[in-house]
Structure formats: structure tokens, C-alpha cells
C-alpha positions as CSV (number, residue, x, y, z in Angstrom):
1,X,13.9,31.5,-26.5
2,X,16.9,32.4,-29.0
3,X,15.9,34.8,-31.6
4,X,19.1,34.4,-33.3
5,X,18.1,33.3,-36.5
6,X,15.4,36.1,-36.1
7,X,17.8,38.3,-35.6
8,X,16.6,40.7,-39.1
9,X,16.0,44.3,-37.9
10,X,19.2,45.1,-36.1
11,X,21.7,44.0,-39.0
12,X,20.1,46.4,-41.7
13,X,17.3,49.1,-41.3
14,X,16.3,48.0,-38.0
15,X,18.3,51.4,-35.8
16,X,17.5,53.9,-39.0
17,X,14.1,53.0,-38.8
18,X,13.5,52.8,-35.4
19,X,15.1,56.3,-35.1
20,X,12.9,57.5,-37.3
21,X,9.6,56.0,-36.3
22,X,10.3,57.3,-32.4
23,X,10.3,61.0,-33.5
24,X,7.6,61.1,-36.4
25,X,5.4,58.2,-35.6
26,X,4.7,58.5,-39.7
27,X,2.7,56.1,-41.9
28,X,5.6,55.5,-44.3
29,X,8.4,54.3,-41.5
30,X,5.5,52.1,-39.9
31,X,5.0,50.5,-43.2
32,X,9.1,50.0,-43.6
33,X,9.2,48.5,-40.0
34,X,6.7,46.1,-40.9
35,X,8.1,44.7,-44.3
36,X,11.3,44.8,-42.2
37,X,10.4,42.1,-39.0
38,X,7.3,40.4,-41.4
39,X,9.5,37.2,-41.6
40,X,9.3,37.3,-37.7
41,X,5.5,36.3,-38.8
42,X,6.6,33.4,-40.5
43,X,9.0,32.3,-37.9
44,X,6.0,32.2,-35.5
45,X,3.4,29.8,-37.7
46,X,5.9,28.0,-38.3
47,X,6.3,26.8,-34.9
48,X,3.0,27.1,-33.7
49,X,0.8,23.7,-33.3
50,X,-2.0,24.5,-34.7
51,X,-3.8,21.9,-36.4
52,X,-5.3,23.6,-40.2
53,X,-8.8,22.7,-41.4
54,X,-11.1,23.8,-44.0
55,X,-12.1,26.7,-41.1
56,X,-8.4,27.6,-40.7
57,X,-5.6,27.9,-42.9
58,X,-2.0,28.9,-43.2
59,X,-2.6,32.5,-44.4
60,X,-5.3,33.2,-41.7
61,X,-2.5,32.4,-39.3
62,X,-0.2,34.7,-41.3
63,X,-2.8,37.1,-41.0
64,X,-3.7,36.9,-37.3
65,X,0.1,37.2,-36.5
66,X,0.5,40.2,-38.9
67,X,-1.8,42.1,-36.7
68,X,0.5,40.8,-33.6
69,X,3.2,42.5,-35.2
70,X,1.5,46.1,-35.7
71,X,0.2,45.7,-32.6
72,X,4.0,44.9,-31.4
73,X,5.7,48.0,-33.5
74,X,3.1,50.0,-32.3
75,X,3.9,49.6,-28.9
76,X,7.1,49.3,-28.3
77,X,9.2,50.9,-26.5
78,X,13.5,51.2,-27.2
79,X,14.6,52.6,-24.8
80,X,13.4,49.6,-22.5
81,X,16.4,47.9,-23.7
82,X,14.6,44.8,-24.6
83,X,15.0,43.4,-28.2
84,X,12.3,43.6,-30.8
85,X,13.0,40.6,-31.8
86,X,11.8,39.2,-28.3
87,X,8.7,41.2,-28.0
88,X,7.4,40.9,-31.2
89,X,7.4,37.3,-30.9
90,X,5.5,36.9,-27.7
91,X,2.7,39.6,-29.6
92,X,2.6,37.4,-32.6
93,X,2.2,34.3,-30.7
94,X,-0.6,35.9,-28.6
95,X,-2.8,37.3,-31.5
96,X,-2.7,34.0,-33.1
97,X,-3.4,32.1,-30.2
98,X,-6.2,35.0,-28.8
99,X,-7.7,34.1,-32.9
100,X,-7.9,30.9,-32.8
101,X,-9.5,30.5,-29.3
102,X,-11.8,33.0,-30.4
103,X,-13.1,30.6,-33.4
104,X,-13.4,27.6,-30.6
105,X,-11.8,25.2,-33.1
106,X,-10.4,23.0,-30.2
107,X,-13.8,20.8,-29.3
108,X,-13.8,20.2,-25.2
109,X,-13.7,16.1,-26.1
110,X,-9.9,16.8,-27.2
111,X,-9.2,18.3,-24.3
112,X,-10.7,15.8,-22.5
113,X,-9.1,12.6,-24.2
114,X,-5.3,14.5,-23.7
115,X,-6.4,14.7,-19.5
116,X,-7.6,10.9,-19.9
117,X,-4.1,9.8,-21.6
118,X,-2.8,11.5,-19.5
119,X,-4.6,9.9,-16.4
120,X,-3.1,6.4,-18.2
121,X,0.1,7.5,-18.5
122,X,0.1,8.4,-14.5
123,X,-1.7,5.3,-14.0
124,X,1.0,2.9,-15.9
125,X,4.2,4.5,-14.7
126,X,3.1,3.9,-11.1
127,X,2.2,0.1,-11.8
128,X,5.5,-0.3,-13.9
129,X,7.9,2.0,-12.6
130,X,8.6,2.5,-16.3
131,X,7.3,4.3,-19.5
132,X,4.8,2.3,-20.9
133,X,4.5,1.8,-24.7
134,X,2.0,2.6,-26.9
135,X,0.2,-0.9,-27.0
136,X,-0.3,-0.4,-23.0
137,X,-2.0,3.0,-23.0
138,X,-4.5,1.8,-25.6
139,X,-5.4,-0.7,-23.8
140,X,-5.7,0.6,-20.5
141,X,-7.7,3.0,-22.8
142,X,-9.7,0.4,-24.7
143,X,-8.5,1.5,-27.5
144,X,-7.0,-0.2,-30.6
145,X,-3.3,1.3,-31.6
146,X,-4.6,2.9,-34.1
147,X,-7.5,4.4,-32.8
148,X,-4.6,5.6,-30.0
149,X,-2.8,7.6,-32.4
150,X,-5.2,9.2,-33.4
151,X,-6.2,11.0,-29.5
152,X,-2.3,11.3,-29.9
153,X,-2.9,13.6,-32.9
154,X,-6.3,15.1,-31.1
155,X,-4.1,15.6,-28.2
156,X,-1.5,17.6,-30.2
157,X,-4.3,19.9,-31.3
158,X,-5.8,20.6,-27.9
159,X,-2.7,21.7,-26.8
160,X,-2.9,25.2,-28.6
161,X,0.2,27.5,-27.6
162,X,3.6,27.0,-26.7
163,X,4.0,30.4,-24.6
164,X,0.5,31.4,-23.2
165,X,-2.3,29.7,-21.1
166,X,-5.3,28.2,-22.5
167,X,-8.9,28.9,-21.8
168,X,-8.4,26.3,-19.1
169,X,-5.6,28.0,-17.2
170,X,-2.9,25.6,-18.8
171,X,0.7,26.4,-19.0
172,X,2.7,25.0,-21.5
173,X,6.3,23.8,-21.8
174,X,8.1,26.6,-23.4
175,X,6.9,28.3,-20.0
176,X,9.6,26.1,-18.3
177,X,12.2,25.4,-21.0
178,X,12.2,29.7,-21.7
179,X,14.7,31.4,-19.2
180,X,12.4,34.5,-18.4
181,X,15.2,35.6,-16.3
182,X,13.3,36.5,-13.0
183,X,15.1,38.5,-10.7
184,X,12.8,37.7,-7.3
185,X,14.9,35.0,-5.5
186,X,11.5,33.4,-5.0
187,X,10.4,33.2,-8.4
188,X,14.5,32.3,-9.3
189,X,14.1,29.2,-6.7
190,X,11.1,28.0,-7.9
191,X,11.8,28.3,-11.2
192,X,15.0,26.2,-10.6
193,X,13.7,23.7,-8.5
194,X,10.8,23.0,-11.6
195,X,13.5,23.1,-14.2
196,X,15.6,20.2,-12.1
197,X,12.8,18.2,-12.4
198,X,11.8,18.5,-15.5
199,X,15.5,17.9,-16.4
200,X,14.8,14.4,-14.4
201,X,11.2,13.2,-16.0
202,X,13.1,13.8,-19.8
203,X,15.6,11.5,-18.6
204,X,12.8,8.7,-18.3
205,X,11.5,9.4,-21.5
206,X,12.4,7.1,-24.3
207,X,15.0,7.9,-26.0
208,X,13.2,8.8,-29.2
209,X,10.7,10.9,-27.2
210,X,13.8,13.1,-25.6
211,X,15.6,13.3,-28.7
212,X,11.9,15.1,-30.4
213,X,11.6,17.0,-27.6
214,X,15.3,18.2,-27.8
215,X,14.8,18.9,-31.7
216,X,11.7,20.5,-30.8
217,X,12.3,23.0,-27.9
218,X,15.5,23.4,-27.7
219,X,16.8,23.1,-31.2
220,X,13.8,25.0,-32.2
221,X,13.5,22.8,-35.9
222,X,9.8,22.6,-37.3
223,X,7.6,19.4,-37.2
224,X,8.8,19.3,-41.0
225,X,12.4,19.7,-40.2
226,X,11.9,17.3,-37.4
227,X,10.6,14.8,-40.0
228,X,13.1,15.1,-42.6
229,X,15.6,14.6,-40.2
230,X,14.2,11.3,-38.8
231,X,12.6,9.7,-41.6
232,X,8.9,10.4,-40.6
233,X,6.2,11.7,-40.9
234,X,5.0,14.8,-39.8
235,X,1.7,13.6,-38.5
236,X,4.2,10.6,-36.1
237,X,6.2,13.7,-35.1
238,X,3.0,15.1,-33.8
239,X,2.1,12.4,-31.9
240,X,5.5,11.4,-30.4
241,X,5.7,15.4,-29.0
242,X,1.8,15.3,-27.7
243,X,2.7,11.9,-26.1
244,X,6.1,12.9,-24.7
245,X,4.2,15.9,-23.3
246,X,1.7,13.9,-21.8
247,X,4.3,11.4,-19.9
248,X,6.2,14.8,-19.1
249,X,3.3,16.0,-17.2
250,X,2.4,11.8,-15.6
251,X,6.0,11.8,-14.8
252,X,6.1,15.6,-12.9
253,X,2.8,14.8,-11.1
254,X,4.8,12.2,-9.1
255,X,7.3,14.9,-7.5
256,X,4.3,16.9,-6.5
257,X,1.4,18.8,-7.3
258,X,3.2,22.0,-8.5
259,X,5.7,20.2,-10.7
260,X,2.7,19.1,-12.7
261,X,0.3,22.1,-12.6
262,X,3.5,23.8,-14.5
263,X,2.4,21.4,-17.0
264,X,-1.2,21.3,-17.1
């Protein structure tokens, strides 16, 4: 993932303090470092799906990905040659997401209803050849539109992180979008090979659902940004990337098991 726009520490103080911080380890330059990369935090909640409730709100997740960040400047390491930036993000990430697991605010029947729309989705393509459209799932379903969109937006909420697991073993997309630049030919091939076809199932997609999921993990805009942009609102944006997601994952089970664990 770029960082570019993240890009905060190495423009100003970032060297200075780092400098400093590797030879004294003192309170002071660990307090500087912080206020230096805290909009990193931001950055992070920002593009986190995470559905808020009355049990979770915006400043626990600033919170939770503070301590990411101490925990990250704590750790690392310079002279690895890896950017802060970079690292800092994947420990924000994974303090939120190791929080919010921890408070089980995902109920099992959301996980479930994503698998079963899913199972629809896989079912439909095969009997069509094509996507189907909303009206068809919910049906096949037996649900009313409505009541459709709604799993849509339970959907989007069982499916936590965009970089780690969840408690279930899933991967995510940003796992295959996000060159980790692998340097086992192995790992290079396979890695290739799921990218092709995940490169072929977004050229099935609607062209609305590829064009949110371009805005969306490649451009890297917010659900907000996303909905200013098309006229919508955030809570359709939501739903059009859990349901694009879910046809991504019918669509990949077709060319073979792995293709679709990578998004399970």
C-alpha cells in the first residue's frame, strides 16, 4: 500500500528524532515521535471498516491505534531499511483489529449471512453465467430487497480488517491487492498466478462495483470520499464493496479452491 500521502516523518523531524531516540531511548524524543506520525492514527480509522455503536466509537478506535503506534516506535528498528511509515501502519491496523475482536462485537449470525450470500452469489453465477442483481440474491435468499441490504451492511461489518486474518482464519483483499514483495519464486508465482485472477473476476463485476472497488483499494479514498464522489450514501457504498467482495470471492471459487480461500 502507498504511504505517500503518509509520508509525515521523513520531510521534517522524522531523521533528527529518530537519531536521537536510537541513542537515548528518552521519554521526551518518544513523546516528539509520537505527536510526529499521530496522524498516521487517523489515516488508519479512517480506512478501517468498522462498523461504530454505542459499545464502540471513533475515539476508542483512535485510542486502540495510538497504542499501535507506541507499540510500533517502540520497536522499530532503522537500520532495517524499511519505512516507518509502512510499519507503523500494519501495528496500528493490528491493535485496532486485536481490540475490537477482543470485545466480540461481530455476532457469529453476520458471519454467517456474508458465507450464505455468498453461497448465492456462487450459486447464481453458475446458473447464469453472469452477475446477478440484487433482486436475484434476495430471492434466492428469501429475502425482500430491503431486508437484502441490510445482510449487505451486516456483511460489511463481519468483515473486520483489510490486512490481517480474522478469528476464522480469513484473509482479506488488501492481502492480494498489497505487493508484499516476496522474494521466494514460489511465493512470487503464486502470488502472481492469484493476482491474474483476481484481475479476471473484477472484470465481471459490474461496472459500478469495479469502479468502488478501484476508488476503494487502489485509490485508497474513504467510504465518505467515495460517497461524495458518486452521489451516495455512505451506508450504499458499504454495501456495494461487501457485495462486490462477496461476488469477488463466488467468482474466484470457480478457478479453484485456492483462488477463493485467498478470499475467505
Amino acid at each position: 500500500m502507498s504511504t505517500a500521502s503518509t509520508n509525515l516523518g521523513d520531510r521534517d523531524l522524522g531523521p533528527a528524532l529518530w537519531g536521537r531516540f536510537a541513542v537515548e531511548r528518552d521519554e521526551p524524543t518518544r513523546e516528539a515521535l509520537i505527536q510526529q506520525y499521530a496522524p498516521l492514527v487517523k489515516y488508519v480509522v479512517d480506512r478501517l471498516r468498522i462498523a461504530l455503536s454505542a459499545a464502540l466509537d471513533r475515539d476508542d478506535l483512535l485510542g486502540y491505534g495510538t497504542i499501535g503506534l507506541i507499540e510500533a516506535i517502540d520497536r522499530f528498528d532503522p537500520s532495517r531499511g524499511v519505512k516507518f511509515e509502512t510499519y507503523a501502519i500494519l501495528r496500528i491496523r493490528g491493535a485496532i483489529i486485536d481490540a475490537v475482536r477482543s470485545l466480540d462485537l461481530v455476532p457469529r449470525s453476520a458471519r454467517q449471512r456474508a458465507r450464505a450470500i455468498e453461497q448465492a452469489y456462487r450459486e447464481l453465477y453458475t446458473a447464469n453465467g453472469r452477475p446477478p442483481r440484487d433482486e436475484e440474491v434476495a430471492a434466492h435468499l428469501g429475502l425482500t430487497t430491503a431486508d437484502f441490504h441490510q445482510a449487505l451492511q451486516d456483511a460489511a461489518c463481519a468483515i473486520l480488517p483489510l490486512h490481517q486474518p480474522d478469528q476464522d482464519g480469513e484473509t482479506t483483499l488488501e492481502d492480494i491487492l498489497v505487493d508484499e514483495r516476496a522474494t521466494e519464486p514460489l511465493d512470487a508465482a503464486m502470488r502472481a498466478d492469484l493476482v491474474r485472477r483476481l484481475a479476471a473476476a473484477l472484470e465481471r463485476l459490474p461496472a459500478r462495483d469495479r469502479l468502488m472497488v478501484t476508488l476503494y483499494y487502489y485509490e485508497e479514498l474513504t467510504m465518505k470520499e467515495i460517497s461524495e464522489v458518486l452521489g451516495i450514501t455512505e451506508s450504499r457504498v458499504s454495501q456495494v464493496l461487501s457485495r462486490a467482495r462477496l461476488q469477488l470471492r463466488a467468482l474466484l471459487h470457480e478457478t479453484g479452491v485456492g483462488a477463493a480461500d485467498a478470499l475467505s
